[in-house]
C-alpha angles and dihedrals in degrees: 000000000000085000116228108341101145103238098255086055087041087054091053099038084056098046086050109036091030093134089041125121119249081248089059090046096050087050086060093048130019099008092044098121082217098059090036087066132195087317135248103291098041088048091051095046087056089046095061092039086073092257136140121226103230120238107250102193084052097050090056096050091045080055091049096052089043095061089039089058090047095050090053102040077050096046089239118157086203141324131254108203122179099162101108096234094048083054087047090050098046098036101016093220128121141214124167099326098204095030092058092049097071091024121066098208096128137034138158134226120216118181132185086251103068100264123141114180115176117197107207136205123256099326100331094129087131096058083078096030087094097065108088081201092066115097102178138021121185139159120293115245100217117204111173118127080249093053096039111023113199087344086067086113090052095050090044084049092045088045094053091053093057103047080049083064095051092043094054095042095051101026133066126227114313095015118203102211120189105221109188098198121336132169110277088251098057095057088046092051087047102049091044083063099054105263127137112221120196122185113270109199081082076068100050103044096054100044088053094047102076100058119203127233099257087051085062101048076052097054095035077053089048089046100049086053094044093047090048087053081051090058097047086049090051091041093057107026110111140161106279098046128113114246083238093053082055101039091054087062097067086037084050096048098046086057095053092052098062095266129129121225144323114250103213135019100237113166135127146174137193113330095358082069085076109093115016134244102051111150118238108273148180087280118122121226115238128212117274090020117133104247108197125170128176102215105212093180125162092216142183110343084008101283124134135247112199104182126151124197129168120207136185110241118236121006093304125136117236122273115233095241085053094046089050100059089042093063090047091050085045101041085053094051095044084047098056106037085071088068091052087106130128111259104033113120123226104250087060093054078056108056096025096053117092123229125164116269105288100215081066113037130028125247151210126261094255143354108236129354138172123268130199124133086339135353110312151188124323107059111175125199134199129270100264089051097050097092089053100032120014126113116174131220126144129261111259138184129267084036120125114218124192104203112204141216133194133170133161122141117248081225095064140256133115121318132220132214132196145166143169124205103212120174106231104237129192090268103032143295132343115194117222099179112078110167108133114262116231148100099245 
């Protein structure tokens, strides 16, 4: 019995694993930790919480159409992507995220006309077998100085003739191939054969940035687990404990809710919350500190959740200190989302959006950006940073914002972060991100 693979994914999983084991094939189809989902009880928690399980098998053909729009408005014969999430977007299989990451041993081909070819790490051929979109799968050619030692030009070289092949066998005459991130070698291999090569993480992002319908049941579904990580943080959190000790509840409880990993380690108590962007340490919160985090979690599906709160540690009231900074945090936040429409541009998200006077109190990095399976294009930036910074385009809907707060006085004290994740609709702004604001 190979379990649920749909006929058109059993037919692939056989062309590819034919000489497999039944042990091989379970592991493409029942056993595929993709296709087994976020489990029963997970999946009827979110049920009776009013949500809607996301269809998987649409969601990757609305990916797929969405990289094959992008190809043609960009004139791209096809796209090579190596960075681990755009191969999660295009194939929706999985190896080693982070490894990977630092580590070129998989990558994916997907070409205008309808090809997906996956490369796979050492004899992982069934980790894309579940995707009925995907029409190849073969070996990965590694050719990091770790993978290859001293052989790592050869690799690149013998990388470079295969993807040639693939290239001639999919493409016409002069193709103009995206590339998101290769080994120097290969781009130089590439471009002495002819080929124009463009830079395919424009692609990517905005590909990525309209999400469908079936992308946002998956990331109500990644917000109500993280959210529910948040509580058990809050719920535990006391006077005496490490920031650390803290901090591995909300990474313990992502990954018992079916997501995948944080991105940062944000999180911060007492005097470490001025300025921002301290890592969580060995420090132990004290009764009455501000304790503020930024969650950065991929979470269930692999989308992410980016959601900021700031709390007061132990059963102590707000100073006023305390309680100042966080209006202004929270006026900042309530301000902006307003502007959260479609239609509006970016620069004017920029220079219509209201922070806190910047000679007195420090800031965030930006003010909004995009949000996916990562953060994601936009990203806007403030006023004083436009002429070195700004790009303009337009909200749209179907695009997920993060907007940001920061605040934190250059004279000292504690700071406060916030920030809320919305989904941009046709009339405005929906906010998926629900945990209370507050700091008790």
């Amino acid at each position: 019995m190979v379990g649920r693979l749909h006929d058109s994914v059993l037919h692939g999983a056989r062309r590819y694993l034919a000489d497999s084991t039944p042990e091989v094939l379970a592991a493409s189809s029942e056993l595929h930790h993709i296709e087994m989902g976020p489990g029963p009880s997970l999946e009827a928690e979110w049920m009776s919480a009013g949500l809607r399980l996301p269809d998987l098998d649409e969601m990757r053909r609305y990916r797929h159409r969405r990289i094959l729009d992008q190809l043609d408005r960009l004139g791209y014969d096809a796209i090579i992507v190596m960075d681990p999430l755009n191969i999660r977007y295009a194939t929706d299989s999985t190896n080693m995220q982070l490894w990977v990451m630092h580590n070129a041993a998989r990558y994916a081909w997907i070409g205008a006309d309808g090809s997906v070819i996956v490369w796979e790490f050492f004899k992982a051929e069934f980790l894309a077998a579940h995707n009925e979109l995907v029409t190849e799968i073969r070996p990965a050619i590694g050719s990091t100085v770790f993978i290859a030692g001293s052989r790592f030009e050869e690799k690149a070289h013998q990388w470079a003739a295969e993807m040639l092949d693939v290239i001639r066998e999919h493409c016409g005459d002069q193709p103009r191939i995206a590339i998101d991130q290769c080994h120097h070698i290969g781009y130089q291999d590439l471009e002495a054969a002819g080929i124009s090569i463009g830079n395919g993480q424009e692609v990517m992002e905005a590909a990525r940035a309209i999400k469908g319908p079936d992308e946002i049941a998956a990331m109500r579904c990644a917000v109500n687990a993280c959210e529910s990580s948040m509580a058990d943080m809050r719920a535990v959190m006391k006077p005496g404990m490490t920031e650390r000790e803290v901090w591995s509840v909300l990474h313990g409880g992502n990954i018992a809710r079916a997501g995948e990993w944080i991105e940062t380690q944000i999180f911060a108590s007492g005097p470490r919350t001025n300025p921002w962007m301290q890592e969580a340490s060995s420090r132990i919160i004290e009764a009455g500190d501000v304790v503020a985090y930024d969650t950065d979690l991929v979470g269930a599906y692999g989308m992410m959740c980016d959601i900021s709160r700031s709390w007061i540690a132990g059963d102590v009231a707000p100073s006023p200190a305390q309680q100042s900074v966080y209006d202004l945090a929270f006026h900042q936040i309530n301000m902006n989302l307003e502007l959260l429409t479609p239609g509006r541009t970016f620069r004017e998200l920029t220079f219509d959006s209201w922070m806190p006077p910047p000679d007195e109190y420090r800031h965030y990095c930006v003010m909004f950006h995009g949000v996916g399976q990562c953060d994601e294009w936009p990203e806007i930036v403030f006023p004083h940073m436009w002429e070195e910074w700004g790009h303009d385009g337009v909200l749209e809907p179907g695009m997920v914002m993060t907007v940001e707060a920061y605040v934190g006085s250059v004279d000292g004290g504690e700071g406060i972060k916030l920030e809320e994740q919305v989904l941009i609709t046709e009339t405005g702004y929906e906010q998926l991100s629900t945990y209370p604001l507050g700091l008790t």
